[in-house]
C-alpha positions in Angstrom: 66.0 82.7 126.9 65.8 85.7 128.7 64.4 88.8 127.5 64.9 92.6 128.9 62.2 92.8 131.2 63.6 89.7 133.0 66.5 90.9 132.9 65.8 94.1 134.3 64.1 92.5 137.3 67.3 90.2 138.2 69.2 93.5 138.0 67.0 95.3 140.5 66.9 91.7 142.7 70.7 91.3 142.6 72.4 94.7 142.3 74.1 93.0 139.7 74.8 94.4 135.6 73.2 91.4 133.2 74.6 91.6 129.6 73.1 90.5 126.9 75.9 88.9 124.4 75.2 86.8 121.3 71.8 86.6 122.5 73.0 84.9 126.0 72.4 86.5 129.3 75.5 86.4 131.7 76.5 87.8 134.6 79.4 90.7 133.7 82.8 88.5 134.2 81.5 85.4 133.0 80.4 85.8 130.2 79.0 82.9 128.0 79.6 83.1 124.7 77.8 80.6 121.8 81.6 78.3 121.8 84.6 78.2 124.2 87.7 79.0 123.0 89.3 75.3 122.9 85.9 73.7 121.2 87.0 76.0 118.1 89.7 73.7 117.8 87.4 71.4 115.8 85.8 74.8 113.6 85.0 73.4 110.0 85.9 76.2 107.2 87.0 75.6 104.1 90.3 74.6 103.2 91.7 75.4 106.9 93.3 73.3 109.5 92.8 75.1 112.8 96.3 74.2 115.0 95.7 76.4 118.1 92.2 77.5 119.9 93.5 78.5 123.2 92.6 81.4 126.1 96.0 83.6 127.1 95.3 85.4 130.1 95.6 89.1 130.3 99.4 90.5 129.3 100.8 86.9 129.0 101.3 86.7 125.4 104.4 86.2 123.9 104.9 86.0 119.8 106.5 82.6 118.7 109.7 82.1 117.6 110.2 81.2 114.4 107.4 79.3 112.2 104.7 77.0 113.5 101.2 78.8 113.8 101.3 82.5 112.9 104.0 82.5 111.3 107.0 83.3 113.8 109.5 86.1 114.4 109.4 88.7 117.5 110.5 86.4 119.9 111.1 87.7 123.3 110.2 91.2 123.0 108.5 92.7 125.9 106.1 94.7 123.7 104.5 97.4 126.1 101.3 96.4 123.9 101.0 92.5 124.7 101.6 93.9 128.9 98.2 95.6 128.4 96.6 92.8 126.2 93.1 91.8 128.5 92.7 87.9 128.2 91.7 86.6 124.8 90.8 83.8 122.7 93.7 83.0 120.5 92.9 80.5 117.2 95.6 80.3 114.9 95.7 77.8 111.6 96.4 77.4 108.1 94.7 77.7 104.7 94.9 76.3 101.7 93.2 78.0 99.0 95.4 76.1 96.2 97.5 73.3 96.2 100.9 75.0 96.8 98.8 77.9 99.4 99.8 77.7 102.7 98.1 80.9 104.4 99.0 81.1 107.7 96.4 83.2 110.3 95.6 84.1 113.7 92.2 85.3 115.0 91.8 86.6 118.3 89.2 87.4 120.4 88.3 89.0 124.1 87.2 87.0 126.6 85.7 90.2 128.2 84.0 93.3 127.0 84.5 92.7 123.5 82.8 95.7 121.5 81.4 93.5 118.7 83.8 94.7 115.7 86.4 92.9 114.1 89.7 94.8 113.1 91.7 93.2 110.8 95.7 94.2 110.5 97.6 94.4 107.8 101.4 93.7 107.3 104.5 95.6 106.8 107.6 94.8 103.7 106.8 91.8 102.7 105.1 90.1 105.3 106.1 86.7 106.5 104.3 87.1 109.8 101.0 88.0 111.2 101.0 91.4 112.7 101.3 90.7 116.1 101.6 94.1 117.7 99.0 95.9 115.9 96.4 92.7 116.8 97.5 93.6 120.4 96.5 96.9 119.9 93.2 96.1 118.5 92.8 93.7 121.1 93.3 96.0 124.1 91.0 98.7 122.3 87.8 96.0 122.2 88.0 94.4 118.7 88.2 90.9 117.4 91.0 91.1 115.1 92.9 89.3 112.4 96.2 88.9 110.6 98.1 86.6 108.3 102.0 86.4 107.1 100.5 86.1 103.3 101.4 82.3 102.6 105.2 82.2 103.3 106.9 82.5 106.6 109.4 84.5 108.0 112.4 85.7 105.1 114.9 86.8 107.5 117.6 87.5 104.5 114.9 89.6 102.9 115.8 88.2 99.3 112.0 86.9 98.2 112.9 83.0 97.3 109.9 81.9 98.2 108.4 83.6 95.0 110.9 81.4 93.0 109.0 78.8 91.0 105.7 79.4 93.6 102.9 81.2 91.6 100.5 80.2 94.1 102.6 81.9 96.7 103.0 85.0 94.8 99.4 84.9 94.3 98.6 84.7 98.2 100.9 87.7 98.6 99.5 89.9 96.2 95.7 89.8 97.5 94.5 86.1 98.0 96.0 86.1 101.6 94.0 88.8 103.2 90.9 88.2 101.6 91.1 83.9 102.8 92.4 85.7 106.5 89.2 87.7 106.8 86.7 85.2 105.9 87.9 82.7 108.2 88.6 85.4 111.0 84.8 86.9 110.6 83.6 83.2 110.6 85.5 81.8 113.9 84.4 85.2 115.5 80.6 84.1 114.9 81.3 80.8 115.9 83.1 82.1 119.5 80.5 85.0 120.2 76.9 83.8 118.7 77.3 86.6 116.2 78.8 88.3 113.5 80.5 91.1 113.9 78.4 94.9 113.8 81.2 96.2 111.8 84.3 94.9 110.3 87.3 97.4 109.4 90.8 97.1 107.5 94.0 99.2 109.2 96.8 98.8 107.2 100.0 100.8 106.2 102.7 100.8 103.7 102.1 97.2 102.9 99.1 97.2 105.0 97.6 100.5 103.0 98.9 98.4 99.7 96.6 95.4 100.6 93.6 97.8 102.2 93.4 99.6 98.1 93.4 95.5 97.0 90.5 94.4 99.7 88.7 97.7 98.6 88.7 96.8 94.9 88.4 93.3 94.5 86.7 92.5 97.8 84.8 95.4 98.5 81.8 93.7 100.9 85.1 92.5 102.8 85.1 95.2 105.3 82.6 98.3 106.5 85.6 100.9 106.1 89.4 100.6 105.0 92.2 102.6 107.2 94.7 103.1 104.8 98.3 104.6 105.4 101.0 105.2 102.9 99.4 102.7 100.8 102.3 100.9 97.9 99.7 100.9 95.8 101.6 101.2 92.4 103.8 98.0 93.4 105.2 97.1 90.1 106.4 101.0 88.7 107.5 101.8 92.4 110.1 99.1 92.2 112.1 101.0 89.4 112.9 103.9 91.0 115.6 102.4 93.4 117.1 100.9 89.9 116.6 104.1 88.4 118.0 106.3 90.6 121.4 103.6 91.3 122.0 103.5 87.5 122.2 107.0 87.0 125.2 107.0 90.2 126.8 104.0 88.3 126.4 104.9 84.9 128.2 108.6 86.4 129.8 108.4 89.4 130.1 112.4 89.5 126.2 112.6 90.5 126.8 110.7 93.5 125.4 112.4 97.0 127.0 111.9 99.7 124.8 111.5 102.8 126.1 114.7 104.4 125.1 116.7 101.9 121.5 115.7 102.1 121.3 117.5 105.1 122.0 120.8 103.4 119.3 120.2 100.8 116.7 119.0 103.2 117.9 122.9 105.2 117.2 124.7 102.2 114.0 123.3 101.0 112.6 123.7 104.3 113.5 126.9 104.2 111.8 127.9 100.9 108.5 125.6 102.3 108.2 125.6 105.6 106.0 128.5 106.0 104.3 128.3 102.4 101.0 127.1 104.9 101.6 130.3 107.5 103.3 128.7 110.3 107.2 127.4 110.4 106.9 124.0 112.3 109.1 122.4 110.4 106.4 120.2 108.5 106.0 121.1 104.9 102.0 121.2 104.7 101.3 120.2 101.0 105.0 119.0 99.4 103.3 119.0 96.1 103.6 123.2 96.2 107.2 123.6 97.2 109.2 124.3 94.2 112.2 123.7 94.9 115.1 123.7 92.4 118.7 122.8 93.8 120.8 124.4 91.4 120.2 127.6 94.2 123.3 125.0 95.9 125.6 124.8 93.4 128.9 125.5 94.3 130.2 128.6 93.2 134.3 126.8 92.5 135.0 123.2 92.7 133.4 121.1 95.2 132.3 122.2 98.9 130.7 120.9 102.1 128.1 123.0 102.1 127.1 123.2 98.4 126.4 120.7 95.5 128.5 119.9 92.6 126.5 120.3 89.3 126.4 116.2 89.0 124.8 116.2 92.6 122.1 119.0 91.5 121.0 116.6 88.3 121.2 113.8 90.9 118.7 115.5 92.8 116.4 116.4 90.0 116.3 112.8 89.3 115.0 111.8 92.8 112.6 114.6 92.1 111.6 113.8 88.7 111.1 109.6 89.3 112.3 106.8 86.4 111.0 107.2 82.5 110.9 105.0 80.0 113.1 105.6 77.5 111.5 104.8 74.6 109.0 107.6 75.0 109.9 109.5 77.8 107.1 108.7 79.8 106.6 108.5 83.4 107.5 105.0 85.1 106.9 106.3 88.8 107.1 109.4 90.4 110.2 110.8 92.4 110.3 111.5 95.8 108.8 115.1 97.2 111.0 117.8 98.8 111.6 117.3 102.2 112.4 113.4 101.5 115.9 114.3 102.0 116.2 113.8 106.1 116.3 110.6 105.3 117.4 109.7 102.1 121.1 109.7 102.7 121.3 106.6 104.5 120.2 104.5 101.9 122.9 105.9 99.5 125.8 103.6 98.2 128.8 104.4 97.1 129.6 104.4 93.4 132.3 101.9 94.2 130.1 99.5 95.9 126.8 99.8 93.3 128.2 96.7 91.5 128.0 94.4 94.1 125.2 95.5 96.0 122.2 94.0 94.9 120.0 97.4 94.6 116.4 97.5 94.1 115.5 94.9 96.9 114.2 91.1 95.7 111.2 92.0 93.2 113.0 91.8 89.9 115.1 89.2 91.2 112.4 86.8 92.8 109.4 87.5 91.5 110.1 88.9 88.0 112.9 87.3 86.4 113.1 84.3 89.8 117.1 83.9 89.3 118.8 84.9 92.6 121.9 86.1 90.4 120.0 88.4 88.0 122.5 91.7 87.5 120.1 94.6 88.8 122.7 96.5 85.9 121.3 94.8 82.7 117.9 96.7 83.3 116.0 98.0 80.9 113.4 100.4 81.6 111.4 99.4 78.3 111.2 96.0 78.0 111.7 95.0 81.7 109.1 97.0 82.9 106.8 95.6 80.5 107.0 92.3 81.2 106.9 92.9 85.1 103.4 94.9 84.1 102.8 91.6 82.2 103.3 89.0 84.7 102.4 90.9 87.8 100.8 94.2 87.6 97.2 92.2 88.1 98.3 90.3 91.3 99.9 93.1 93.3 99.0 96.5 91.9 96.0 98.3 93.4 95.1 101.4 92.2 92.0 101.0 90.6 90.4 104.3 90.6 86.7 103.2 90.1 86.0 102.2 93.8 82.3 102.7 93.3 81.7 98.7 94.2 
C-alpha cells in the first residue's frame, strides 16, 4: 500500500497526478477501484437479484424500452443529459422485500472522477420507472446515484391496477421502495469504490419531495440531507379536492369556469399581488398574503367574456377554500393559492362530460375502494375519507411534524 510520501515522490519522478481512491493508488485515468463493474454482477444483498453490472461509455446511454431492468419507458429520447453522461458503472436488479415485492433499481456509478457522494432521485406521479434523467444529471455532476420505479412497472393508462389486490405493492409505493433502493445503492457503491460514500443526499420533487418527507421520518439515518420540492406530502386529503371541486360543477352546472375565463382571474389577482413584495415581476412573492376575493368580477348584467357569473365567483371560492367534511365542516385539504389560475383552466371538464370522465385520477379507484368501475359521483366526503385515512394514511402520508430523529 502506498502512503503520501510515496506518493508524492512518484509525482515529482513522473510529472504524473497519483490519486488516492478507496485507499488504492492509481494513475488519474485508470483508476482502480476495490471491484470492476461486471464482477458486481455476482454482489450478495439481501433479497436482490442483480440482472445488469455493466460500464456505458461516456454519452452512450439510452433508457430501455419498456420493462426488464429499471423499469422501462423513455425509449429513444435523445436527452441532452445522457449526451453529457461521462462513462459509468451501470448495476441494475430487483428486490424482494416480501413475497409479492418486486422493487426494481438501478445504481450507477463514475468510472472517473467520482466525488465520493451518493445522490439518490426520486420519482415523479406515480412512478413506474427509475428516474433516469435526473440519475444522468447526478451522474454528470460527480455523484453515485440511485433510483427505483417503486415495485410496479410502467402504467402507461395511468389507472393504478397494479394496487388492485397487491398490498405488498402498495406498500413498496408508499415508502418501502426507496428505503430497499438506497440500502442496496449505498452497498454496491462500497462494493465498486472500496468505500462508503462521505455523504448521501435525497432530491426529490412532487412525488420525489412526497417520498424525501417519508425517508426523513421513518428512515432518518438514510441520507445526510433531503432536497425536497413541492413535496405531496398530505397524499390521502390531497386526493379529494379534484372530487371536491368536480362535484360541486356536477352537482350545479351554473358554477362551471370556462378555461377562458381563468385568464381574467389569474389578470386580476396579479394585479392586486404582484407588487404586495415592492417589485411587479409578475411572481406573487408569498401567495398566502394576497387577498383576493373574485366577486370584484362579477358581471354587472347577465353573463360576459370578461367577467364571472355569480356561480363562477362561488366556483372560485371553492378552489380557494379546499374540500370539508360535511359532517363538521372541517378542513379536508386546502385549496389552491391565488395565482393557480394560469394553469387551472386546462384541467377543467365540461359539466356535460363530468359523468363519464373518471375525475380524481386512480387513488379511490385502485387503491381505496380497488374496483376499476367505482362511480367517482357516489363520494362521500365523511365516510370515504375516513376509511382512505384508515387503510392508507400510514403507508403514503408523510407529514409528520416531529423530525427531530
Amino acid at each position: 500500500m502506498a502512503t503520501g510520501r510515496f506518493a508524492n515522490l512518484f509525482s515529482r519522478m513522473f510529472g504524473t497526478a497519483v490519486l488516492a481512491v478507496a485507499g488504492v493508488w492509481s494513475i488519474v485515468g485508470t483508476p482502480m477501484w476495490a471491484a470492476s463493474c461486471d464482477s458486481l454482477k455476482d454482489l450478495k444483498l439481501a433479497n436482490t437479484t442483480i440482472s445488469i453490472a455493466e460500464e456505458v461509455p461516456a454519452g452512450a446511454f439510452k433508457p430501455p424500452a419498456t420493462g426488464g431492468p429499471g423499469g422501462g419507458g423513455g425509449a429513444g429520447r435523445q436527452d441532452a443529459t445522457f449526451a453529457k453522461m461521462p462513462a459509468f458503472c451501470r448495476v441494475a436488479g430487483d428486490i424482494h422485500p416480501a413475497a409479492d415485492s418486486d422493487i426494481k433499481f438501478e445504481v450507477w456509478m463514475p468510472l472517473n472522477n467520482w466525488n465520493g457522494k451518493f445522490e439518490a432521485v426520486g420519482n415523479g406521479g406515480l412512478a413506474g420507472t427509475p428516474s433516469y434523467p435526473a440519475m444522468g444529471q447526478a451522474v454528470a455532476d460527480g455523484f453515485a446515484t440511485g433510483s427505483t420505479d417503486t415495485g410496479h412497472g410502467p402504467d402507461p393508462d395511468g389507472n393504478a391496477m397494479w394496487a388492485v389486490g397487491h398490498p405488498e405493492k402498495v406498500i413498496d409505493f408508499g415508502y418501502r421502495a426507496v428505503h430497499e433502493m438506497t440500502v442496496k445503492s449505498k452497498a454496491a457503491v462500497k462494493a465498486f469504490y472500496g468505500s462508503d460514500p462521505k455523504y448521501s443526499y435525497w432530491n426529490g420533487c412532487s412525488e420525489g419531495g412526497r417520498q424525501g418527507m417519508g425517508e426523513a421520518e421513518r428512515y432518518p439515518t438514510d441520507f445526510n440531507g433531503i432536497v425536497d420540492g413541492d413535496p405531496v406530502f398530505q397524499f390521502v386529503h390531497g386526493q379529494s379536492r379534484g372530487i371536491w371541486n368536480s362535484m360541486v360543477v356536477y352537482k350545479d352546472p351554473s358554477e362551471y369556469v370556462p378555461a377562458a375565463k381563468y385568464a381574467i382571474v389569474y389578470k386580476a389577482v396579479m394585479d392586486k399581488c404582484d407588487a404586495a413584495d415592492g417589485v411587479k415581476d409578475g411572481v406573487i412573492n408569498n401567495p398566502l398574503e394576497c387577498h383576493f376575493d373574485p366577486s370584484v368580477l362579477l358581471c354587472k348584467e347577465g353573463d360576459a367574456p370578461d367577467c364571472l357569473t355569480s356561480g363562477q365567483v362561488r366556483y372560485i371560492k371553492t378552489e380557494y377554500e379546499g374540500s370539508f367534511k360535511p359532517s363538521t365542516n372541517t378542513l379536508i385539504v386546502h385549496g389552491h393559492e391565488p395565482g393557480f389560475e394560469l394553469f387551472a383552466g386546462r384541467y377543467n371538464v365540461a359539466p356535460e362530460k363530468l359523468k363519464e370522465t373518471k375525475v380524481g385520477g386512480p387513488f379511490f379507484r385502485s387503491f381505496v375502494f380497488e374496483n376499476p368501475d367505482w362511480d367517482w359521483t357516489t363520494m362521500d366526503f365523511d365516510k370515504d375519507m375516513a376509511f382512505a385515512e384508515k387503510k392508507l394514511g400510514a403507508i403514503v402520508d408523510n407529514y409528520d411534524p416531529d423530525l427531530s430523529k
